[in-house]
PyMOL Python script that loads the backbone (N, CA, C, O; Angstrom):
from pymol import cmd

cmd.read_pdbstr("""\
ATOM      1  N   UNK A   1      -2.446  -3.082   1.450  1.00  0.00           N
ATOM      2  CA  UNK A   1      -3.563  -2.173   1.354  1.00  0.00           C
ATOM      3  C   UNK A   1      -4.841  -2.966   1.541  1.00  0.00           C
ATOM      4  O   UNK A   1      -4.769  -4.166   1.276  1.00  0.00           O
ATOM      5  N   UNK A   2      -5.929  -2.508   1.930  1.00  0.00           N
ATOM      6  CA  UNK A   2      -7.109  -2.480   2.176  1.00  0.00           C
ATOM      7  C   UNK A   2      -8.163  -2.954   0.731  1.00  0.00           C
ATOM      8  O   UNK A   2      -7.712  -2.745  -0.395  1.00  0.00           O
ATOM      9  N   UNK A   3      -9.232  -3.440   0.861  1.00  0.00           N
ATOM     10  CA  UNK A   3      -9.888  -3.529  -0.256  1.00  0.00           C
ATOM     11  C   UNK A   3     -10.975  -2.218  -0.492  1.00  0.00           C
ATOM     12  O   UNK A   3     -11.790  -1.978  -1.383  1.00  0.00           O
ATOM     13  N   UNK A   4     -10.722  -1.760   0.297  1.00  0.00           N
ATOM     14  CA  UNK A   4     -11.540  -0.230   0.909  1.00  0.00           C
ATOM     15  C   UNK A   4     -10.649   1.232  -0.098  1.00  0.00           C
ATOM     16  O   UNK A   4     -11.106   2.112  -0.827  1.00  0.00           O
ATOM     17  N   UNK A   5      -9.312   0.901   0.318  1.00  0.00           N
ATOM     18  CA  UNK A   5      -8.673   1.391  -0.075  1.00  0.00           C
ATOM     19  C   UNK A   5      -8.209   1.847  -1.793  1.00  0.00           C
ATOM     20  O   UNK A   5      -7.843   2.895  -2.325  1.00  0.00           O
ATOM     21  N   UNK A   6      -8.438   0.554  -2.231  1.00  0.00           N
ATOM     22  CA  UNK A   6      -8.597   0.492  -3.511  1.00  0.00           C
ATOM     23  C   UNK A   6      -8.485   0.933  -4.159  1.00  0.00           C
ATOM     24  O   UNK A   6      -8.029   1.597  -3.227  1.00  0.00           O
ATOM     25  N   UNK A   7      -8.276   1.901  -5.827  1.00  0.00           N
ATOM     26  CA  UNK A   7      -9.113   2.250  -6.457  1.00  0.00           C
ATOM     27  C   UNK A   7     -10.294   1.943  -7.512  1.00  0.00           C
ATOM     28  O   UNK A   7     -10.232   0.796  -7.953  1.00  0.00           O
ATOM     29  N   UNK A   8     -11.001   2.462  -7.844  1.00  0.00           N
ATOM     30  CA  UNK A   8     -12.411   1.638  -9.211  1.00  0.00           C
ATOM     31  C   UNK A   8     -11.139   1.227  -9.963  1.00  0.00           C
ATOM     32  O   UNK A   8     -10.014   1.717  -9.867  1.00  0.00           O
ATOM     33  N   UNK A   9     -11.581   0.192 -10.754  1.00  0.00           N
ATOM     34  CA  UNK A   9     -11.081  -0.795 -11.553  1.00  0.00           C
ATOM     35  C   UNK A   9      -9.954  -1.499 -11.558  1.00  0.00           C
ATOM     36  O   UNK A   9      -9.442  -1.972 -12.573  1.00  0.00           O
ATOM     37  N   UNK A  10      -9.514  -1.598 -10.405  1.00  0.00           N
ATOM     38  CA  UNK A  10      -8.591  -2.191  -9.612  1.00  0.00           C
ATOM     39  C   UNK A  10      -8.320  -3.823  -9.504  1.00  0.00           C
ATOM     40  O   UNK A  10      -8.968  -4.493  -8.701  1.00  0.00           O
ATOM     41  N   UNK A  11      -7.309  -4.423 -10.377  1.00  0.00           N
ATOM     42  CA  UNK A  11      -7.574  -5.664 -10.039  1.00  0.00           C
ATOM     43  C   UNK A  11      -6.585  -6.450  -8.824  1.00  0.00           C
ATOM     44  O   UNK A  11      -5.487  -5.927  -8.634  1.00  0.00           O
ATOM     45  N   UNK A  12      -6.824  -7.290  -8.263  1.00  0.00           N
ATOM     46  CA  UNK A  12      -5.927  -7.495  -6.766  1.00  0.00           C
ATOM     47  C   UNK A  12      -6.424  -9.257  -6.310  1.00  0.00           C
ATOM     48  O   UNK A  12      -7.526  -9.773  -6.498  1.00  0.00           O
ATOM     49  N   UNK A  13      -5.449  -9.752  -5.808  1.00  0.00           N
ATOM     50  CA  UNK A  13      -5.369 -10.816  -5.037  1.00  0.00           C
ATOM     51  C   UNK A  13      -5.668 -10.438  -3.560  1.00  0.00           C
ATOM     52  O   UNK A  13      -5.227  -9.498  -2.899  1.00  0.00           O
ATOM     53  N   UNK A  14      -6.376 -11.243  -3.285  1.00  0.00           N
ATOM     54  CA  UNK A  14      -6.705 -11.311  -1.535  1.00  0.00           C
ATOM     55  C   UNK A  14      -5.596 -12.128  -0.843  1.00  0.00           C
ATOM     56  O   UNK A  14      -5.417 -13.317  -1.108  1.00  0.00           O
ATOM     57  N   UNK A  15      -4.922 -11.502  -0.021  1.00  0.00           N
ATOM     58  CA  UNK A  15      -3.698 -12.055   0.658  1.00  0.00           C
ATOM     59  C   UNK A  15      -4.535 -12.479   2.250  1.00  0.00           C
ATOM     60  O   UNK A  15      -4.276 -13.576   2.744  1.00  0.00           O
ATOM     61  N   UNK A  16      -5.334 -11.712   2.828  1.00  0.00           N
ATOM     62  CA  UNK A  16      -5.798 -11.919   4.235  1.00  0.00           C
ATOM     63  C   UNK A  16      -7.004 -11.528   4.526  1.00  0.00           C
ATOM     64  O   UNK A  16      -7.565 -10.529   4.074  1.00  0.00           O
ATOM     65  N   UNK A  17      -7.439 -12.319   5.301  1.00  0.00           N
ATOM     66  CA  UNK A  17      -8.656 -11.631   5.936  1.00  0.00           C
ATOM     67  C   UNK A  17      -8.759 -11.168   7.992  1.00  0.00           C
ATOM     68  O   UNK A  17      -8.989 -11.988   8.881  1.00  0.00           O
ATOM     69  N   UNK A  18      -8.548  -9.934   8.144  1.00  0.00           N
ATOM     70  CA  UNK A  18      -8.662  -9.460   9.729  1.00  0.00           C
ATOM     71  C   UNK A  18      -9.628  -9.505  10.230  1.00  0.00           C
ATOM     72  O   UNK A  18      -9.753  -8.483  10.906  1.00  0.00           O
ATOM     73  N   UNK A  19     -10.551 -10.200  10.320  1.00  0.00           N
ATOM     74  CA  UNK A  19     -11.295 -10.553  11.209  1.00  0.00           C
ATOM     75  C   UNK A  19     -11.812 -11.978  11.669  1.00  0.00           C
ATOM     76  O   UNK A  19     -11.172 -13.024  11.557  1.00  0.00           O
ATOM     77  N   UNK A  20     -13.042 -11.844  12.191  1.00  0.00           N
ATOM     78  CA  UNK A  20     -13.340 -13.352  13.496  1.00  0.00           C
ATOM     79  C   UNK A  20     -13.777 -14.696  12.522  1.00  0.00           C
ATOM     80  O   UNK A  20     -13.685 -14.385  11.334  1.00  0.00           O
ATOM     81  N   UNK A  21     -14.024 -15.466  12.633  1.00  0.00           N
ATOM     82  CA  UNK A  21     -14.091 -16.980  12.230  1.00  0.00           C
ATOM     83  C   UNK A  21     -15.818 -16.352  11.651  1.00  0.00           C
ATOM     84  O   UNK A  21     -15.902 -16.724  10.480  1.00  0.00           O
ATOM     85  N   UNK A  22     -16.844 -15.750  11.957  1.00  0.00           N
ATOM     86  CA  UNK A  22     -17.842 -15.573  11.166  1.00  0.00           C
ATOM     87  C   UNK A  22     -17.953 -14.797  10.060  1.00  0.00           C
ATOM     88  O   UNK A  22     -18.907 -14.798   9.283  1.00  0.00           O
ATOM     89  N   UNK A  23     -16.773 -14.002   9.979  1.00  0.00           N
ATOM     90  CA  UNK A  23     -17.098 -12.979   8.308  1.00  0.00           C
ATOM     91  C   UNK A  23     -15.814 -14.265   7.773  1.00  0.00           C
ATOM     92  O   UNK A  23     -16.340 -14.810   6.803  1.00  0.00           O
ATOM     93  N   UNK A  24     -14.829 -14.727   7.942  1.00  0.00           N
ATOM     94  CA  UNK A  24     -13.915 -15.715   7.291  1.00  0.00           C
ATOM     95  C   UNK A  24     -15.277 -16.705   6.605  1.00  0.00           C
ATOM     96  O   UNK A  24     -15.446 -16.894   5.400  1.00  0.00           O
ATOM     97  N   UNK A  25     -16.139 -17.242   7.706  1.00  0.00           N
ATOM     98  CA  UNK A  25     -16.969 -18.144   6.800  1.00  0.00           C
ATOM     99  C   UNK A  25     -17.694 -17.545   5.734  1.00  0.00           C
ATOM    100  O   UNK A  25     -17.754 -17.995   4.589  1.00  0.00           O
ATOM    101  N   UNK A  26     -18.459 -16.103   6.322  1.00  0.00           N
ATOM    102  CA  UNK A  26     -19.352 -15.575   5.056  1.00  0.00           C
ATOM    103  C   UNK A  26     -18.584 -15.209   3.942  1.00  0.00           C
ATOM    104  O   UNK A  26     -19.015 -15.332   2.796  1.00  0.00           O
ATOM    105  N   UNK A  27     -17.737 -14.872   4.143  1.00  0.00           N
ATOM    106  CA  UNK A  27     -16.907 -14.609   2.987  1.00  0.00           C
ATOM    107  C   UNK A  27     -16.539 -15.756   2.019  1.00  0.00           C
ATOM    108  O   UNK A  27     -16.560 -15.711   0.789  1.00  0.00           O
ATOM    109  N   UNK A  28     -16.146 -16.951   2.937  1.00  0.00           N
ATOM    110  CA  UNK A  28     -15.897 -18.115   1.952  1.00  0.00           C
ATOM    111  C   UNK A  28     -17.057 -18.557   1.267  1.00  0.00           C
ATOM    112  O   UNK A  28     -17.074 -18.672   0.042  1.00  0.00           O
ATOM    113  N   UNK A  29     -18.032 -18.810   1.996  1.00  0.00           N
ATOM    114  CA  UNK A  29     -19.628 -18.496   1.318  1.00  0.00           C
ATOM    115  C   UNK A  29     -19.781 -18.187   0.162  1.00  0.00           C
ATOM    116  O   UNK A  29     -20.214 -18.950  -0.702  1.00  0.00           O
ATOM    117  N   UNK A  30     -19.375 -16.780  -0.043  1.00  0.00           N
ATOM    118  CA  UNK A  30     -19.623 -16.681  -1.480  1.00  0.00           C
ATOM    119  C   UNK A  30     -18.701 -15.960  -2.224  1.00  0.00           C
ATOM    120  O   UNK A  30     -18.932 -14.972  -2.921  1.00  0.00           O
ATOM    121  N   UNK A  31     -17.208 -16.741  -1.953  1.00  0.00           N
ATOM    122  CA  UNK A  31     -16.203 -17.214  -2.708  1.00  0.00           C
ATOM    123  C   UNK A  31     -15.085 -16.109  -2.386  1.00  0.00           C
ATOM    124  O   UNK A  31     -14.039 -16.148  -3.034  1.00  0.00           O
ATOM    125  N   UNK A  32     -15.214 -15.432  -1.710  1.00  0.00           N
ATOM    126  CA  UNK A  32     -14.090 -14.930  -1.335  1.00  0.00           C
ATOM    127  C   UNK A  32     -13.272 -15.558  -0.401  1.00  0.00           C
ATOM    128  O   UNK A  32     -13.540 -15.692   0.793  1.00  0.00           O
ATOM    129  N   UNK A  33     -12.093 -16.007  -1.071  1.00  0.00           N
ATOM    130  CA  UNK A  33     -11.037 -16.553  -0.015  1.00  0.00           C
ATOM    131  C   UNK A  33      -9.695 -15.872  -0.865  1.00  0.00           C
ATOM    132  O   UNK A  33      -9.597 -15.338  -1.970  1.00  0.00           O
ATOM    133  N   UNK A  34      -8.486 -16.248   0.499  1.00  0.00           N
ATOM    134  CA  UNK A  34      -7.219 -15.767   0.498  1.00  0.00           C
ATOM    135  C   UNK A  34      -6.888 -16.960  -1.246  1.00  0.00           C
ATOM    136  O   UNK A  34      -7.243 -18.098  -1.552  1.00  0.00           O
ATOM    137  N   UNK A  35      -5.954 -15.743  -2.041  1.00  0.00           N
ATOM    138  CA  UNK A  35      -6.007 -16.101  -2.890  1.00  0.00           C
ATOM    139  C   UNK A  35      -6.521 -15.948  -4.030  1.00  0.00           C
ATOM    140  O   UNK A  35      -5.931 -16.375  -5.023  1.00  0.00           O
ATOM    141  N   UNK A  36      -8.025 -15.150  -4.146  1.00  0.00           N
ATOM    142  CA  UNK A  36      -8.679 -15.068  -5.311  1.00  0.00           C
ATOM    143  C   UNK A  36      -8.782 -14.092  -5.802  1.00  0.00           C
ATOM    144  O   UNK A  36      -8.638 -13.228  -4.938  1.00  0.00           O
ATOM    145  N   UNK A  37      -8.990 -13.596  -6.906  1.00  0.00           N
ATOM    146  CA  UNK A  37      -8.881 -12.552  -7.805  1.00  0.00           C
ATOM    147  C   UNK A  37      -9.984 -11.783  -7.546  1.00  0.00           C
ATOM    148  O   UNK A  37     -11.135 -12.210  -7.449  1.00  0.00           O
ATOM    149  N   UNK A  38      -9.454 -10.101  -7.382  1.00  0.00           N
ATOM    150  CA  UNK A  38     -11.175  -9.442  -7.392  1.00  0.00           C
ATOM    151  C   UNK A  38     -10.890  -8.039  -8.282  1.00  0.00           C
ATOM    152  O   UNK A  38     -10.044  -7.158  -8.131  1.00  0.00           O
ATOM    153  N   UNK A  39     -11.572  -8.152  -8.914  1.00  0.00           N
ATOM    154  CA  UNK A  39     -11.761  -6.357  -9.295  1.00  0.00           C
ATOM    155  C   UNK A  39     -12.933  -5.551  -9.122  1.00  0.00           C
ATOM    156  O   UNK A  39     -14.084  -5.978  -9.040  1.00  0.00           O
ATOM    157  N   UNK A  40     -12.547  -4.306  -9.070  1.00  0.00           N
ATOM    158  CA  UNK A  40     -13.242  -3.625  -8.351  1.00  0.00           C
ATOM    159  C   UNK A  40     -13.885  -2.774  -9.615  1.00  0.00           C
ATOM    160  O   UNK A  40     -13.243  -1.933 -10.246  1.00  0.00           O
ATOM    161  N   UNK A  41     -15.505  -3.197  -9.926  1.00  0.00           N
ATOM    162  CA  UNK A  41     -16.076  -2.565 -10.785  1.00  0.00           C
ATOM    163  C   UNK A  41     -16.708  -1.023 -10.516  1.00  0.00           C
ATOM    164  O   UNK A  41     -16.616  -0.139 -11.368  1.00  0.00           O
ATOM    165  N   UNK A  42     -17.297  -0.848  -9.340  1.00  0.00           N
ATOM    166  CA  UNK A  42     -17.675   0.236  -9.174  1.00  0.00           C
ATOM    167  C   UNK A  42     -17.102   0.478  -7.550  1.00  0.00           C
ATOM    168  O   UNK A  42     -17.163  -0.316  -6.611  1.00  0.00           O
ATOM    169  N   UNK A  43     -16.604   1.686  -7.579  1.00  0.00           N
ATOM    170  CA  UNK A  43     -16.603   1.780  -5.834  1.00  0.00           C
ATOM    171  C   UNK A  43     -17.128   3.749  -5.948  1.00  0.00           C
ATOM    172  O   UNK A  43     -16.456   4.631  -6.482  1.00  0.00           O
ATOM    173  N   UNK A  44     -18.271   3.887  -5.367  1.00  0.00           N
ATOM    174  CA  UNK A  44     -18.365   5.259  -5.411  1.00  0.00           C
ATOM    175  C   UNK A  44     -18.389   5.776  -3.314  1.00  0.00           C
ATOM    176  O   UNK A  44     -18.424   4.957  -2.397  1.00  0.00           O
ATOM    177  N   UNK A  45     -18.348   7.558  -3.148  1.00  0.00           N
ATOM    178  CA  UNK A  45     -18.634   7.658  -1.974  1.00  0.00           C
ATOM    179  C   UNK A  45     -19.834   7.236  -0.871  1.00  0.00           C
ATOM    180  O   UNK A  45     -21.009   7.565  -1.030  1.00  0.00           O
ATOM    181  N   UNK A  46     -19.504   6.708  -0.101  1.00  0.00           N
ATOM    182  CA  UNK A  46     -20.925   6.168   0.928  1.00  0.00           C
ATOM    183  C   UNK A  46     -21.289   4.999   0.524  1.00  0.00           C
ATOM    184  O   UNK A  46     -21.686   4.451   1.552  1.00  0.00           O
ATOM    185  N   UNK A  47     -21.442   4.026  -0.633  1.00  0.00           N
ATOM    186  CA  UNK A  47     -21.884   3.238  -1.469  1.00  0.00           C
ATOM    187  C   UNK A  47     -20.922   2.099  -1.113  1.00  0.00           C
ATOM    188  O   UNK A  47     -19.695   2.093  -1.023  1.00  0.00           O
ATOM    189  N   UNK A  48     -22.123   0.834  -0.882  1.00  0.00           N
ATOM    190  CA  UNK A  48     -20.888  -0.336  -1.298  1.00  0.00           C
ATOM    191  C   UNK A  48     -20.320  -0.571  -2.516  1.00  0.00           C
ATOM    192  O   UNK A  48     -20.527  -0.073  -3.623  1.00  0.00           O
ATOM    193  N   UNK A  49     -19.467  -1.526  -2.077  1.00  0.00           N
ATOM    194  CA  UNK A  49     -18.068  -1.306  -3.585  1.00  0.00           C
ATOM    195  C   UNK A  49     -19.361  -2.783  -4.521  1.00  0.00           C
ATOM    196  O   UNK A  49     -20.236  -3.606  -4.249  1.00  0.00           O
ATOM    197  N   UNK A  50     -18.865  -2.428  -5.243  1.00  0.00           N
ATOM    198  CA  UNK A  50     -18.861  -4.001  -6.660  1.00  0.00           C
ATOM    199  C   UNK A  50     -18.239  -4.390  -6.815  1.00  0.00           C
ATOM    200  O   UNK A  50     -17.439  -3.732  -7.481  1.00  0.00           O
ATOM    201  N   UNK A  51     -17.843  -5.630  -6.512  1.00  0.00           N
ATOM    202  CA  UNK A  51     -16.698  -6.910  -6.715  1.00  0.00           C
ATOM    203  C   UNK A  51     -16.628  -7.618  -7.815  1.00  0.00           C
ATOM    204  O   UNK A  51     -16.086  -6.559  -7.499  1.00  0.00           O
ATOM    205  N   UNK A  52     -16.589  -8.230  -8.723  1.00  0.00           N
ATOM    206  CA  UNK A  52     -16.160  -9.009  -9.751  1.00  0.00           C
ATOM    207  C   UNK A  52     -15.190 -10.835  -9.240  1.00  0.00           C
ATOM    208  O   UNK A  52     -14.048 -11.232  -9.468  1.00  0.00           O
ATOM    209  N   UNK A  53     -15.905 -11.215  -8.800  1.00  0.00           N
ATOM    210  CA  UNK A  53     -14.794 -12.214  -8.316  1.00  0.00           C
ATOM    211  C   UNK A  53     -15.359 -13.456  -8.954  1.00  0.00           C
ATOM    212  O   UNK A  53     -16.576 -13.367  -9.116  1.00  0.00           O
ATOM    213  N   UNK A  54     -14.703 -14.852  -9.457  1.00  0.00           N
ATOM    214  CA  UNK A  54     -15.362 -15.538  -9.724  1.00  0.00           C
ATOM    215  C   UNK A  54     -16.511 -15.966 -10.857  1.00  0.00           C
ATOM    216  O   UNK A  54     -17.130 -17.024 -10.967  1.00  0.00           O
ATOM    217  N   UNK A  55     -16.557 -14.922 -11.543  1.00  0.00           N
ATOM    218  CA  UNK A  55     -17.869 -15.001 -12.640  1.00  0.00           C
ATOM    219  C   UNK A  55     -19.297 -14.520 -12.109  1.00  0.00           C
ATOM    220  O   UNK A  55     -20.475 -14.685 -12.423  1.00  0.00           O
ATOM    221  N   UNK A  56     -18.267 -13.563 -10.746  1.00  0.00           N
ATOM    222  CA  UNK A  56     -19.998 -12.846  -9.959  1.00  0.00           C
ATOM    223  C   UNK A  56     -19.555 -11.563  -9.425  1.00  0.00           C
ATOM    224  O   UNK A  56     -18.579 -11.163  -8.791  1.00  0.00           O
ATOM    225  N   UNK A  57     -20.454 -11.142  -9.830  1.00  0.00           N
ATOM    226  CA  UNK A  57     -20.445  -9.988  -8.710  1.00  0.00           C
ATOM    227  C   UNK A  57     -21.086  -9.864  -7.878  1.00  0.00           C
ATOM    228  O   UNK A  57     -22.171 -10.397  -7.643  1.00  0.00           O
ATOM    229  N   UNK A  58     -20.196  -8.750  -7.003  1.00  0.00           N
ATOM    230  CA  UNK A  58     -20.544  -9.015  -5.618  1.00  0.00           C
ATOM    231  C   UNK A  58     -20.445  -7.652  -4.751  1.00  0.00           C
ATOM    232  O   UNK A  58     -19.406  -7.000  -4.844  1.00  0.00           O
ATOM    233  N   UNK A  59     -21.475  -7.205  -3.922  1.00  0.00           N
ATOM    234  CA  UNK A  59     -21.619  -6.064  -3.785  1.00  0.00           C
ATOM    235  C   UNK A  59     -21.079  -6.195  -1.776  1.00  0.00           C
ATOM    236  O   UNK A  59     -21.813  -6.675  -0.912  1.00  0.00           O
ATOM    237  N   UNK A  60     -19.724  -5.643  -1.538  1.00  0.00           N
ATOM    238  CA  UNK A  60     -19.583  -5.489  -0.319  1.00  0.00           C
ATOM    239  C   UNK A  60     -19.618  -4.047   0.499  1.00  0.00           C
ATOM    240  O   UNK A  60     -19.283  -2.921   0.132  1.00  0.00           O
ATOM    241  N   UNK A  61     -20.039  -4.424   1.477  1.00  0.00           N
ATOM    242  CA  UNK A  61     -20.025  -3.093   2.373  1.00  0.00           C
ATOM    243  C   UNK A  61     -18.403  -2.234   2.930  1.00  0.00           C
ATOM    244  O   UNK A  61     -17.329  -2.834   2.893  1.00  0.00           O
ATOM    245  N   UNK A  62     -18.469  -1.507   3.171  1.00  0.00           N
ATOM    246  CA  UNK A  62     -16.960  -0.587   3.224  1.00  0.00           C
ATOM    247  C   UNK A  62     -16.672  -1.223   4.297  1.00  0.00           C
ATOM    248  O   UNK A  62     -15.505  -1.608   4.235  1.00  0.00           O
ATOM    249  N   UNK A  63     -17.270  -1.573   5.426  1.00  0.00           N
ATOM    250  CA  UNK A  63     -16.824  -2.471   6.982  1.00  0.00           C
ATOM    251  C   UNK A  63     -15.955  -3.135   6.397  1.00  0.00           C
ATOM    252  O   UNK A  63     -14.734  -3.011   6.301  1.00  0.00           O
ATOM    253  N   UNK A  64     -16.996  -4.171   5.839  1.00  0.00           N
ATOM    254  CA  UNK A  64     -16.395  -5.319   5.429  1.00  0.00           C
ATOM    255  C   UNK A  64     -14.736  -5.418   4.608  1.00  0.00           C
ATOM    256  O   UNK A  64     -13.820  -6.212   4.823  1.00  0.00           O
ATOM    257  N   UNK A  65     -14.833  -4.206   3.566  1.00  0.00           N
ATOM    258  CA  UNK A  65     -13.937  -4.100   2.820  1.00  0.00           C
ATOM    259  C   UNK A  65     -12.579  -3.678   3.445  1.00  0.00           C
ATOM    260  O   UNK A  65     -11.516  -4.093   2.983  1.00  0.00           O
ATOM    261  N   UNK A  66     -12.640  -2.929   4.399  1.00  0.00           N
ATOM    262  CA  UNK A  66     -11.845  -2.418   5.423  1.00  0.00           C
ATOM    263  C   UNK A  66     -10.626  -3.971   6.059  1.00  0.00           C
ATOM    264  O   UNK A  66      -9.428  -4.227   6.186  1.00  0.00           O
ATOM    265  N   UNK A  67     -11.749  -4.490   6.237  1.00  0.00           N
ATOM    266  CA  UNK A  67     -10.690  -6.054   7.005  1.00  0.00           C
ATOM    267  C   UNK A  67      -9.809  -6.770   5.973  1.00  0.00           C
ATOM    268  O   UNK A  67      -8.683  -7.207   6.211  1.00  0.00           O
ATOM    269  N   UNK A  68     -10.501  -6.842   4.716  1.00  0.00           N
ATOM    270  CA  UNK A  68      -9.792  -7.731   3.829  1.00  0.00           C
ATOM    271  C   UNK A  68      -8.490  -7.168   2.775  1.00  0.00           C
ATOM    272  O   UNK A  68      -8.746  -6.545   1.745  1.00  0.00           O
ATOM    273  N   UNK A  69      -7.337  -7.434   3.129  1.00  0.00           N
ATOM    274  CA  UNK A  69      -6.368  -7.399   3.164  1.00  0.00           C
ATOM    275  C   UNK A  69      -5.904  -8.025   1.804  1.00  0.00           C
ATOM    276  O   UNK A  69      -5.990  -9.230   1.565  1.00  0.00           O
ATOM    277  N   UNK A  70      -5.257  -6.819   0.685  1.00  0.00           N
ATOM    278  CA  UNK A  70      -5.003  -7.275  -1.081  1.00  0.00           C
ATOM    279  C   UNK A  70      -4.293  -7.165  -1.612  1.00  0.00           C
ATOM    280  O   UNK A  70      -3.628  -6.428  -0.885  1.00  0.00           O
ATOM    281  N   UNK A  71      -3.471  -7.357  -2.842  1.00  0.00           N
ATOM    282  CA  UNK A  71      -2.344  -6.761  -2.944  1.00  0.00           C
ATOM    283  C   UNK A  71      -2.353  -6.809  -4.424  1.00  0.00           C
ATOM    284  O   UNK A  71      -2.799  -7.875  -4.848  1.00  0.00           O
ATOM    285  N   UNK A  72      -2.015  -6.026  -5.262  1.00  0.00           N
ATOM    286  CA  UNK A  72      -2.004  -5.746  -6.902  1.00  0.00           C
ATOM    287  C   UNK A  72      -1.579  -7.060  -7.682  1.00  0.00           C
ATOM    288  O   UNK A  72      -0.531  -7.690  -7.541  1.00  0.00           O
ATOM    289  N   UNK A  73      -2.583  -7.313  -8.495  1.00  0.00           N
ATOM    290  CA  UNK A  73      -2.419  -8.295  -9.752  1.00  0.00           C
ATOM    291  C   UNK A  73      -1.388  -7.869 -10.628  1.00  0.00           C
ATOM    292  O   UNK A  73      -1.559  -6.748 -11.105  1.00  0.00           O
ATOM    293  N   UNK A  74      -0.241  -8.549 -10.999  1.00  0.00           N
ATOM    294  CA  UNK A  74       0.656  -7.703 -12.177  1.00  0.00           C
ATOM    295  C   UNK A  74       0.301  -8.268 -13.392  1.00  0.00           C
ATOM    296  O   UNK A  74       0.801  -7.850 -14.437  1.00  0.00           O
TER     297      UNK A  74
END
""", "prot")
cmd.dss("prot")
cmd.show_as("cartoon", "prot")
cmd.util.cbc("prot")
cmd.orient("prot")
Protein backbone atom coordinates (compact mmCIF):
# COMPACT_ATOMS: atom_id res chain seq x y z
CA UNK A 1 0.00 0.00 0.00
CA UNK A 2 0.64 3.54 -0.60
CA UNK A 3 1.45 6.16 2.09
CA UNK A 4 -1.51 8.07 0.49
CA UNK A 5 -3.44 5.28 1.07
CA UNK A 6 -3.11 5.03 4.60
CA UNK A 7 -5.29 5.55 7.25
CA UNK A 8 -4.94 8.71 10.21
CA UNK A 9 -3.00 7.14 12.85
CA UNK A 10 -1.46 4.63 11.04
CA UNK A 11 1.83 3.37 11.97
CA UNK A 12 4.07 1.72 8.96
CA UNK A 13 7.59 1.01 7.76
CA UNK A 14 8.72 2.43 4.45
CA UNK A 15 9.63 -0.54 2.27
CA UNK A 16 10.20 1.69 -1.19
CA UNK A 17 10.36 4.62 -2.78
CA UNK A 18 8.83 4.90 -6.87
CA UNK A 19 10.31 7.50 -8.04
CA UNK A 20 13.56 9.44 -9.75
CA UNK A 21 16.97 9.90 -7.89
CA UNK A 22 15.63 13.70 -6.90
CA UNK A 23 12.57 13.03 -4.53
CA UNK A 24 14.91 9.64 -3.23
CA UNK A 25 17.41 12.51 -2.22
CA UNK A 26 14.74 14.99 -0.81
CA UNK A 27 13.30 12.55 0.97
CA UNK A 28 16.53 11.27 2.50
CA UNK A 29 17.02 14.95 3.36
CA UNK A 30 14.78 14.96 5.83
CA UNK A 31 14.91 11.48 6.97
CA UNK A 32 12.75 9.57 5.16
CA UNK A 33 14.39 6.46 3.98
CA UNK A 34 13.47 2.72 3.17
CA UNK A 35 13.18 1.37 6.51
CA UNK A 36 11.93 4.02 8.86
CA UNK A 37 9.06 4.30 10.92
CA UNK A 38 6.20 6.81 10.13
CA UNK A 39 2.88 7.53 11.54
CA UNK A 40 0.43 9.22 10.24
CA UNK A 41 -0.84 12.03 12.60
CA UNK A 42 -3.24 13.86 10.63
CA UNK A 43 -4.29 13.01 7.05
CA UNK A 44 -7.54 15.01 6.15
CA UNK A 45 -9.33 15.56 2.39
CA UNK A 46 -7.26 17.85 -0.13
CA UNK A 47 -4.70 18.53 2.75
CA UNK A 48 -1.21 17.31 3.10
CA UNK A 49 -0.79 14.35 5.38
CA UNK A 50 1.41 14.86 8.88
CA UNK A 51 4.14 12.51 9.30
CA UNK A 52 5.68 11.73 12.61
CA UNK A 53 8.99 10.20 11.64
CA UNK A 54 12.07 10.50 13.58
CA UNK A 55 11.22 12.94 16.49
CA UNK A 56 9.66 15.29 13.60
CA UNK A 57 7.07 15.97 11.93
CA UNK A 58 6.62 16.24 8.73
CA UNK A 59 4.07 17.57 6.50
CA UNK A 60 3.94 15.70 2.90
CA UNK A 61 2.05 16.39 -0.12
CA UNK A 62 -0.47 13.53 -1.49
CA UNK A 63 1.99 13.40 -4.91
CA UNK A 64 4.52 12.73 -2.94
CA UNK A 65 2.75 10.27 -0.67
CA UNK A 66 1.39 8.38 -3.60
CA UNK A 67 5.16 7.05 -4.63
CA UNK A 68 6.24 5.93 -1.28
CA UNK A 69 5.61 2.52 -0.83
CA UNK A 70 4.72 1.02 3.28
CA UNK A 71 3.75 -1.67 4.92
CA UNK A 72 2.09 -2.08 8.64
CA UNK A 73 4.17 -1.93 11.88
CA UNK A 74 3.01 -5.04 14.04
Amino acid sequence: MTLEEAPNGFVCKITGINGNVHLHNRLTAIGLTVGSTVQILKKQKNMPLLLFCRDTKIALGRNVCKKIIVEAVI
